[in-house]
Every structure is written in C-alpha cells, then in structure tokens.
C-alpha positions in Angstrom: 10.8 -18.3 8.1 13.2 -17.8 5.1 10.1 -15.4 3.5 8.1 -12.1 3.9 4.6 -12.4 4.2 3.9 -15.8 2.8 6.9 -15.8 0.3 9.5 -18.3 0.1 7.7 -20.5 2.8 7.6 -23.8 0.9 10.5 -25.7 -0.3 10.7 -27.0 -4.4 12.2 -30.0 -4.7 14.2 -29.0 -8.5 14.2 -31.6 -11.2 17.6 -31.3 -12.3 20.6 -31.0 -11.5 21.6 -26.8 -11.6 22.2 -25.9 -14.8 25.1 -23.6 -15.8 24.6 -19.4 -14.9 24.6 -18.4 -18.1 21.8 -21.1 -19.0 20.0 -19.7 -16.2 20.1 -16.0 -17.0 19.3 -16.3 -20.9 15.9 -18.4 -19.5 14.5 -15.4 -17.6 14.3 -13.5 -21.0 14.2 -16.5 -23.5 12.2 -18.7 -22.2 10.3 -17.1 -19.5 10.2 -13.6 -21.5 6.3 -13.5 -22.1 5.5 -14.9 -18.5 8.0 -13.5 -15.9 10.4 -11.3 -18.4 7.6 -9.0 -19.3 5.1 -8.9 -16.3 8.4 -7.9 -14.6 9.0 -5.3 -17.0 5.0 -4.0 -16.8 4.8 -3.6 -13.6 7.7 -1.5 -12.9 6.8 0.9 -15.9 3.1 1.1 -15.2 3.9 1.5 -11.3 7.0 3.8 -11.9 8.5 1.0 -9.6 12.5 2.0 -10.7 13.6 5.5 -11.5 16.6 7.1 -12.3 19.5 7.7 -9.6 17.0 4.8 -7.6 19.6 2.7 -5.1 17.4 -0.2 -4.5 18.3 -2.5 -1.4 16.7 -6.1 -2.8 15.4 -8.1 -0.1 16.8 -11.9 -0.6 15.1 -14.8 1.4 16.4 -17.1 -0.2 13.1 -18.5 -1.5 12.1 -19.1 -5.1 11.0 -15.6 -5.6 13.4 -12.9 -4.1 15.9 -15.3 -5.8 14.1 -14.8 -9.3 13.4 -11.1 -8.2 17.2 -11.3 -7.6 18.0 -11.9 -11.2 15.3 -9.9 -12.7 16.9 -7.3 -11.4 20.3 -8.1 -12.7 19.0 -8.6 -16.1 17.6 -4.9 -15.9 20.4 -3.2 -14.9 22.5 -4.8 -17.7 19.4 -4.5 -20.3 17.5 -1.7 -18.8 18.1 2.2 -19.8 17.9 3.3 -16.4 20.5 4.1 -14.4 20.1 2.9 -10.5 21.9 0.8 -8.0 22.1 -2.5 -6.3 22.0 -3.8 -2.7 21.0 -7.5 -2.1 20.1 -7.6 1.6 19.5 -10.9 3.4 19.2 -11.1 6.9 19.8 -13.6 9.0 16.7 -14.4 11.6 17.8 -17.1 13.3 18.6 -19.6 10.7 19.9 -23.2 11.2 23.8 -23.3 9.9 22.9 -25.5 7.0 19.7 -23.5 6.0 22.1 -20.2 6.3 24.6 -22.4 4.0 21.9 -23.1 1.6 21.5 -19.4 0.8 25.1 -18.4 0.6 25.3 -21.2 -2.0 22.6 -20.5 -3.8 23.3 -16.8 -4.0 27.0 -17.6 -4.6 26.1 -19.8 -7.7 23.8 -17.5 -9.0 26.1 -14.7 -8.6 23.9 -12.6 -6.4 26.6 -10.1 -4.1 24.4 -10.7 -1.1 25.1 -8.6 2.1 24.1 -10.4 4.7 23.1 -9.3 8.4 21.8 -10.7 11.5 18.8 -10.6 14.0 17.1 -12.7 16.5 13.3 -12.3 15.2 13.0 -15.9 15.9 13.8 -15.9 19.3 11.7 -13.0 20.0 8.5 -14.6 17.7 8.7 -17.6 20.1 8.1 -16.0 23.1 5.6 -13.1 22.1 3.5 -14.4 19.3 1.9 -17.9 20.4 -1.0 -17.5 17.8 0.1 -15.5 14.9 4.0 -15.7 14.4 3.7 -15.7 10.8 1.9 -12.4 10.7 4.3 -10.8 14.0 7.1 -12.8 12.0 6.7 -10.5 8.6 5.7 -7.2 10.2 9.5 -7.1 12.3 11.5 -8.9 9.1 10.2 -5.7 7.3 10.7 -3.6 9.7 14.8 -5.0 10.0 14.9 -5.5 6.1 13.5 -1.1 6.2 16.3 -0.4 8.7 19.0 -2.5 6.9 17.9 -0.5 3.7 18.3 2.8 5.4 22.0 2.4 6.9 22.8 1.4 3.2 21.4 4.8 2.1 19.0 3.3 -0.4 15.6 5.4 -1.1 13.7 1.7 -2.2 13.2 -1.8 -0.7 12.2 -4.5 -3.1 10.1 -7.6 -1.6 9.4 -11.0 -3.7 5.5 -10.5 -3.3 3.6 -12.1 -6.9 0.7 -11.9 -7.9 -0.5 -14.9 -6.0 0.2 -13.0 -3.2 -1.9 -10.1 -4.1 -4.8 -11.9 -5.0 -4.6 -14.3 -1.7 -4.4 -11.2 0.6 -7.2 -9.5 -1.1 -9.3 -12.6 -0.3 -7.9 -13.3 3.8 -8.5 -9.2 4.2 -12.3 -10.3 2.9 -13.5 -13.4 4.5 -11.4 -13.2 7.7 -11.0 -9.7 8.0 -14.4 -8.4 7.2 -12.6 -5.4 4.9 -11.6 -4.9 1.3 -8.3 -4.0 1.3 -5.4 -5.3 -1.2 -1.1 -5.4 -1.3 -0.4 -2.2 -3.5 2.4 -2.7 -5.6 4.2 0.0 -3.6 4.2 2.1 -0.4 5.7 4.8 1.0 7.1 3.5 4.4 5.5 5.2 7.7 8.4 4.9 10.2 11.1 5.2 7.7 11.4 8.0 6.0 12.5 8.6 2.3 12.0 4.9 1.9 9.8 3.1 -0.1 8.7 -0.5 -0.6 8.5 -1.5 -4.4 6.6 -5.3 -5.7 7.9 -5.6 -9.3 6.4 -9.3 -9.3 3.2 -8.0 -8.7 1.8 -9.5 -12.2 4.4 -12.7 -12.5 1.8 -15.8 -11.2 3.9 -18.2 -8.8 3.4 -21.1 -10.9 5.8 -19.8 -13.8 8.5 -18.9 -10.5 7.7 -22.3 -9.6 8.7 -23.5 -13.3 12.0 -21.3 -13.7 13.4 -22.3 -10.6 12.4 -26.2 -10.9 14.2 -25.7 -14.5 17.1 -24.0 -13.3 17.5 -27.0 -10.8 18.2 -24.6 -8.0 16.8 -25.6 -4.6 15.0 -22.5 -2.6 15.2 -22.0 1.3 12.0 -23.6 2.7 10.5 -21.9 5.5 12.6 -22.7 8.1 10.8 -21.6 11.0 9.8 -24.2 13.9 7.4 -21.7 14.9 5.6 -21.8 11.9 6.2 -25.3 11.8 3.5 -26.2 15.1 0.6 -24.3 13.7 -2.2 -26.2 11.8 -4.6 -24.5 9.6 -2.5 -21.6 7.9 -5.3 -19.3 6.5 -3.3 -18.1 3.6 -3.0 -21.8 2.6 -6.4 -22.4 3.2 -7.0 -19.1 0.3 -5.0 -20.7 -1.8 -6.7 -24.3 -2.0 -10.1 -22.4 -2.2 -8.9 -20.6 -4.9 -7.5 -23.4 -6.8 -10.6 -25.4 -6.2 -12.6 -22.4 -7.8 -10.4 -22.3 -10.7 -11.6 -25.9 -12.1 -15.0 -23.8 -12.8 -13.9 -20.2 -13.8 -10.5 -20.2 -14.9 -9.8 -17.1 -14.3 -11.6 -16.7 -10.8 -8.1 -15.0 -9.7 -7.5 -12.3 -12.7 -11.6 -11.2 -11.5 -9.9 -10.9 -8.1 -7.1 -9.0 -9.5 -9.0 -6.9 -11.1 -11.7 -5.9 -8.3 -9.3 -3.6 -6.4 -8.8 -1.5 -9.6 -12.4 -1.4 -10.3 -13.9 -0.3 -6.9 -17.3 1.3 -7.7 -17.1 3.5 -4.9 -21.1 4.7 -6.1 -22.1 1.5 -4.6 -20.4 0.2 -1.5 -21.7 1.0 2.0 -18.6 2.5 3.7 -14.8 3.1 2.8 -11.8 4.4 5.0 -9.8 7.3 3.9 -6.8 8.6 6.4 -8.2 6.5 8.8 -11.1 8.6 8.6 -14.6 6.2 7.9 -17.2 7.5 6.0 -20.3 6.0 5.1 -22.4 6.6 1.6 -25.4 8.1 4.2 -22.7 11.2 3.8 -23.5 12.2 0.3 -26.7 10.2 -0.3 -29.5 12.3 -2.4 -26.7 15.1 -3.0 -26.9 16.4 0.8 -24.1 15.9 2.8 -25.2 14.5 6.5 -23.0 15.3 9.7 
C-alpha cells in the first residue's frame, strides 16, 4: 500500500511523456500557484504548520501526493523566509522490486534526496488484519514513518493527506462510525514524544494533484498492496462516489463539509467527547449543572 490512510492508493496513468525538472518545478508556482501553490502556502501559515529551526521528516509514498508534498516543500525552503530542515523518509513495507524501482526513479528524477528504510508491515497485515488491512495497514506505517522520524531527530512528520481526505473522513466517521469527528490539520503524537504530525495539503483538492502530476507526465506508485487488492467494497471509495454524485446538485456539497467541523454549534448537539471524557447537554441544560 504505497499510501497512508487512503493516499497514494490509485495509480494515474500520465499523459505525457515527463517533462524536464525545471518545467516541473516552475508549474507548482506558475501554473498551479492559485490551486496548489497557495492552499499550500494557507494552510501552513494559518495552521502554524512550519516554524523556525523546524527539521521536518517528509513522509514519501511514492503516490501523487507525498510526491507533490515533496516538491512543495522544496519550493518553500528555496522561496520561503523560514529557516527549517529536510528529511524525505520512505519506507519500504514490503514492496515488489519493480514498484520499489518505480519510487527511486521517480524520486531520483524529481530530485527528491529520499532516505529510504525497510519494514515488513505487509507480512504482518496478512496474517492479523483479515477485514480491515487498510485501516491496521495506516495505523503501523504511521507508527514506523513516527519512529523513522525520531531516530532522524526531527520535531515534525509531514503526511500527503488533501482535502479530499479531510472531507471523506469527516463523512466515514459519520455514516459508519456514528460520530462527528474530522482529520485535524495537525497532531501532537501520543507515543512519540516531541513529535508532531503536520497536513500542509489540507486545502489543495485532489483533482488539481491529479492535474500536476498527469502534466508533469510522472507516473505515481499505485497501491501495491495484494491485501488491499482481495477486498471489495472499500468504504472510503464508496464516500467518494457519493460525494461526487452529490456534487451534480450542490456544487459545493464538499466545502459545506469542510466547513462543518469549524462551525460546530456546540449550543445544539446532544453529546460531545472531551479527554475522553462524554458529556451530554442534560449537563448544563436550564443553567444547572446535573451530576
């Protein structure tokens, strides 16, 4: 599974041949500077996402968006006014040779340093998680990709997560998990400590990822997992098409969904969950507070 948490897991077929670096590079803030360039930019200023003396280990799939992620980060460092470091981290799960290749080429054309590492998640996925590997999949490539991060002695971990993402998990955590509950654009990391997990894609929408990479002509890691591969009826998919379908009536269906988690009227919901306490609006209701 070449991504984390539904990224990088489908393979873009580019319609040209790769075009030269330097091509490449100019597009992400030429081209794409009002759709990826900028929503890049916005998210890490209104998150505080990079800081000064930051050493940020970026977590590279190989998939269409740690790759953009990737070079989004380059471009900052040689544009940006902040002053913090590099590591491109991309571990090695259990890849076949020529998918493994694949990466290294990629990130070799591309001129991404990647250090690269090994693990066995799927071997281990096989044999423990017969009807979720996807979700047991992402919880132990984070957990290696935190790890990885520490040893390098880097304070942040970057994942590829867009805005598609957010929005999709907002809607599987409330049809199939009965709670309202979103992907922040960062976390503090509970078994790692010091280390925090950044999203500075959190307001790029995949289709514009889609275009840059299907521009550049470079061709992304599918998901590579045979796991994976024997389940029917992903639900994330299945979020996806709905939303889509939804969009052909209210275009923008997904900024509304966006937009719920930072408009929570907390005034009218029945119940909410603060460190992992519940508490129910019976608690304060008519000014007295109930035990």
């Amino acid at each position: 599974m070449s991504g984390v948490a539904g990224e990088g897991c489908e393979i873009l077929v580019p319609f040209n041949e790769r075009k030269p670096l330097e091509e490449i590079e100019r597009s992400l803030i030429k081209k794409y500077r009002k759709s990826v360039w900028s929503k890049f930019i916005k998210a890490i200023r209104e998150y505080n996402l990079v800081e000064e003396g930051d050493k940020i280990a970026v977590g590279i799939s190989g998939g269409k968006d740690s790759i953009i992620m990737a070079k989004l980060f380059q471009e900052l460092k040689r544009h940006g006014q902040v002053n913090f470091e590099l590591e491109f981290i991309a571990m090695d799960p259990g890849y076949h040779p020529q998918i493994k290749e694949l990466l290294l080429d990629n990130c070799n054309y591309l001129n991404i340093p990647i250090h690269t590492f090994d693990s066995k998640i799927f071997d281990i996925i096989d044999e423990i998680a017969k009807d979720y590997p996807c979700y047991m999949c992402a919880r132990m490539r984070r957990g290696a990709l935190y790890s990885e991060a520490e040893r390098l002695g880097c304070n942040k971990l970057a994942l590829g997560h867009h805005f598609n993402d957010v929005i999709e998990t907002t809607m599987l955590n409330v049809l199939y998990g009965g709670t309202f509950k979103t992907m922040l654009p960062k976390l503090k990391a509970t078994n790692f400590k010091g280390l925090e997990l950044i999203r500075p894609l959190y307001y790029v929408e995949e289709s514009y990822i889609e275009n840059f990479i299907q521009s550049s002509g470079i061709w992304p890691l599918n998901c590579a997992c045979m796991v994976a591969a024997k389940k029917i009826g992903n639900k994330r998919h299945e979020i996806k098409d709905m939303i889509k379908e939804m969009k052909k009536n209210f275009k923008d269906v997904d900024k509304s969904i966006f937009k719920a988690a930072e408009n929570v009227n907390m005034d009218a919901i029945l119940g909410w969950q603060k460190d992992g306490q519940k508490h129910s609006f019976l608690e304060e209701y008519d000014g007295e507070f109930l035990d």
